[in-house]
Steps between C-alpha positions, in 0.01 A plus 500: 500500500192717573345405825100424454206510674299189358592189415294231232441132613401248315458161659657165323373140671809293569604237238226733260533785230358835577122548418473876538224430741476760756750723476570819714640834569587528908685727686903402545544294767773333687644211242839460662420184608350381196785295301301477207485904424876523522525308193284617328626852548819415342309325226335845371774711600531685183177624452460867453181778464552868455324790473392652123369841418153525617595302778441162316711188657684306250622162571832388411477108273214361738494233253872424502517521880193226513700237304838561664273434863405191359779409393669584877197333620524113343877540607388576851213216456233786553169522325507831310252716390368499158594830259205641446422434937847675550453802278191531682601487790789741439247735314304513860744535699632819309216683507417425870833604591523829245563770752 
């Protein structure tokens, strides 16, 4: 695991889906006491981006790694983000990070 310097939030109302509305790249913070994150993390564990010629990121299934969250997510009773709002999301996050 690659240690990073931003980190993507995207807030979901209790009891609601995820809109999309508002979402942000901030600095890493401290999220050890934030239960949520920890599942989550395990959730999306096998997501991978590398490096192509040119310096291009590629991402590893972004697609396949959005429907296995959701599928971790209704098991863990979570709202989960749509595909398209993860593979966003992901896509951001990548190129924030790209170092």
């Amino acid at each position: 695991m690659t240690a990073t310097d931003f980190m993507f939030i995207m807030k979901c109302p209790v009891g609601q889906v995820f809109t999309g509305q508002s979402p942000s790249l901030c600095k890493h913070g401290d999220m050890s006491s934030c239960w949520s994150s920890k599942l989550w993390t395990g959730l999306i564990e096998g997501l991978k981006a590398c490096r192509r010629e040119g310096g291009r990121i590629m991402l590893f299934r972004p697609e396949e790694n959005a429907l296995s969250l959701q599928m971790g997510a209704e098991r863990l009773c979570m709202a989960a983000p749509s595909v398209q709002q993860f593979v966003y999301a992901v896509k951001q996050i990548a190129l924030v990070n790209r170092r």
